[in-house]
N, C-alpha and C positions, 0 to 999 in steps of 0.2 A: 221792497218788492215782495208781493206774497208767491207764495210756489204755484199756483194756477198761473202766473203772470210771468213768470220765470218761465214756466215750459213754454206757455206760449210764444216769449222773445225767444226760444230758441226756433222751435216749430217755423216764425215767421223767419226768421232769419237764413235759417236752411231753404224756405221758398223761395225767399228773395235769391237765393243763390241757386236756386235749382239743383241745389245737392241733395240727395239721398242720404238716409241715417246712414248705411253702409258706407259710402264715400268720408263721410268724417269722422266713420271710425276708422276706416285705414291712413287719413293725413291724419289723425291725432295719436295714433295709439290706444284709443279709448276703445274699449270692448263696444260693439254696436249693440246690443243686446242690455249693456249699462247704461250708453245714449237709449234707449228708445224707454227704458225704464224710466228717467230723467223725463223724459216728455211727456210718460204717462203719469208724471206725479208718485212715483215710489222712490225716486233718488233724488240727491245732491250732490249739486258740484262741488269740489275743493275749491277754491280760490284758484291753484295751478290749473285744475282745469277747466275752469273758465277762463282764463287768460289764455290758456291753450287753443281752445274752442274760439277766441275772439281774436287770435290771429290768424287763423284759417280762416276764419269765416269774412274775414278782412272786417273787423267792426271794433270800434271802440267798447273795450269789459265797462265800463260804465257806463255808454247808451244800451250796451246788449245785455247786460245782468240787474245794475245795481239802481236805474231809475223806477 
């Protein structure tokens, strides 16, 4: 998956759940400000947290990251 398509699964994914960047940083632990760097294309996930990010987000890390 390239990184334009990577933010975008998250971007969509947070819609679909009508979560706010805020919101999944405080169920994740993740700095919100790290999350939204990630959506604009200046960051990467770790592996942990996208596994992290795809059990909050309730979604399989392979539909949500890696296709």
């Amino acid at each position: 998956m390239q990184v334009l398509q990577y933010n975008l699964a998250l971007k969509k994914a947070l819609a679909e759940r009508k979560m706010r960047q805020q919101e999944l940083a405080k169920k994740t632990g993740i700095p919100a400000a790290y999350i939204s760097r990630v959506i604009n294309g200046n960051m990467l996930l770790s592996r942990q947290r996208q596994a992290l990010i795809a059990e909050v987000l309730d979604k399989d890390l392979i539909e949500l990251f890696l296709e």
